[in-house]
C-alpha positions in Angstrom: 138.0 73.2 77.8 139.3 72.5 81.1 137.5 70.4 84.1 136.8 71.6 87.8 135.0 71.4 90.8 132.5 73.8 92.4 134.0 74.8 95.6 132.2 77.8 96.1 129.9 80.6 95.6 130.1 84.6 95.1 127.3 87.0 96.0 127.4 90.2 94.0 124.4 92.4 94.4 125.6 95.3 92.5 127.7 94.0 88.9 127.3 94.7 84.8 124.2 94.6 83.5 125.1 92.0 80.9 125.4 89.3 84.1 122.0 90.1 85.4 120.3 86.8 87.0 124.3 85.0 86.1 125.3 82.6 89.1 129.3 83.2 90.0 131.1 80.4 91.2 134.5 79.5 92.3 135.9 77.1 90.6 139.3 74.7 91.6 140.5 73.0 87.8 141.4 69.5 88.2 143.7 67.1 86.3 142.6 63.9 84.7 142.7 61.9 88.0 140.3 65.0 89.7 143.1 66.1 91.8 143.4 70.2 92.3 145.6 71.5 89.9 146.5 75.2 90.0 144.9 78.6 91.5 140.9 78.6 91.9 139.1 80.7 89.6 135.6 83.1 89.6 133.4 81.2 86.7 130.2 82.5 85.6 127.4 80.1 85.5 124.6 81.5 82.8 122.4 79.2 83.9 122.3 78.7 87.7 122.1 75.4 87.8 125.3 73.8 89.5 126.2 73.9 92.6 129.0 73.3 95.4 131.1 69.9 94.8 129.7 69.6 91.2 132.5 68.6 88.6 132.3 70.9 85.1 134.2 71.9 82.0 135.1 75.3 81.8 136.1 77.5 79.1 138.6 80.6 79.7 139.9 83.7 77.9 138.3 84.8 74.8 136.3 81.6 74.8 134.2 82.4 77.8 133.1 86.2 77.0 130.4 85.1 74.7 129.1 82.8 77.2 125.7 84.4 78.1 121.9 83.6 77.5 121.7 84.0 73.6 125.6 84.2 73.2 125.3 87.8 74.8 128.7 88.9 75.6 129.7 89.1 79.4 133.1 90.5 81.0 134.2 87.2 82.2 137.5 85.4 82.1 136.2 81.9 82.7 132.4 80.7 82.4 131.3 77.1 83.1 130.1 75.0 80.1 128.6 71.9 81.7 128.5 69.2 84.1 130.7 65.8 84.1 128.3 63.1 84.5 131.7 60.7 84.1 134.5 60.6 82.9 136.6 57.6 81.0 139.9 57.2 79.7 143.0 54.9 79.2 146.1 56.5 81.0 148.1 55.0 77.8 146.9 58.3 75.7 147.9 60.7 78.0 150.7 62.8 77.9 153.9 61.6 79.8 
């Protein structure tokens, strides 16, 4: 899992069945310190409830196709998990 930040949010009237009533968001991932890190990605968001500026954890791949109500299966590459609340940790167990 991977941590980002809402920075956006995609309408699509017409798309697969399987992502009926399925928020899409764009997503920026961040490093530890909540800088940008990378390209922005399109995330689904199976159950609506985050919105623009939110920090989440993200899964990609493989990982986020069974991601729907239920575990359905959705065409996805990236689908958020969950919102950050807080996060704590001691830059001594980080990777240098």
């Amino acid at each position: 899992m991977d941590i980002a930040r809402i920075i956006g949010t995609i309408v699509a009237t017409h798309k697969d069945a399987s992502m009926k009533s399925t928020k899409i968001c764009l997503i920026q991932p961040l490093d530890q310190d909540l800088n940008p890190q990378g390209t922005p990605l399109v995330a689904t968001d199976a159950n609506a409830k985050r919105g623009t500026g939110e920090i989440v954890f993200f899964v990609s791949s493989g990982d986020a196709v069974p991601t729907g109500p239920q575990g359905r299966k959705m065409p996805v590459d990236a689908a958020i998990m969950g919102m950050i609340d807080r996060i704590d940790y001691k830059k001594e167990y980080l990777p240098q």
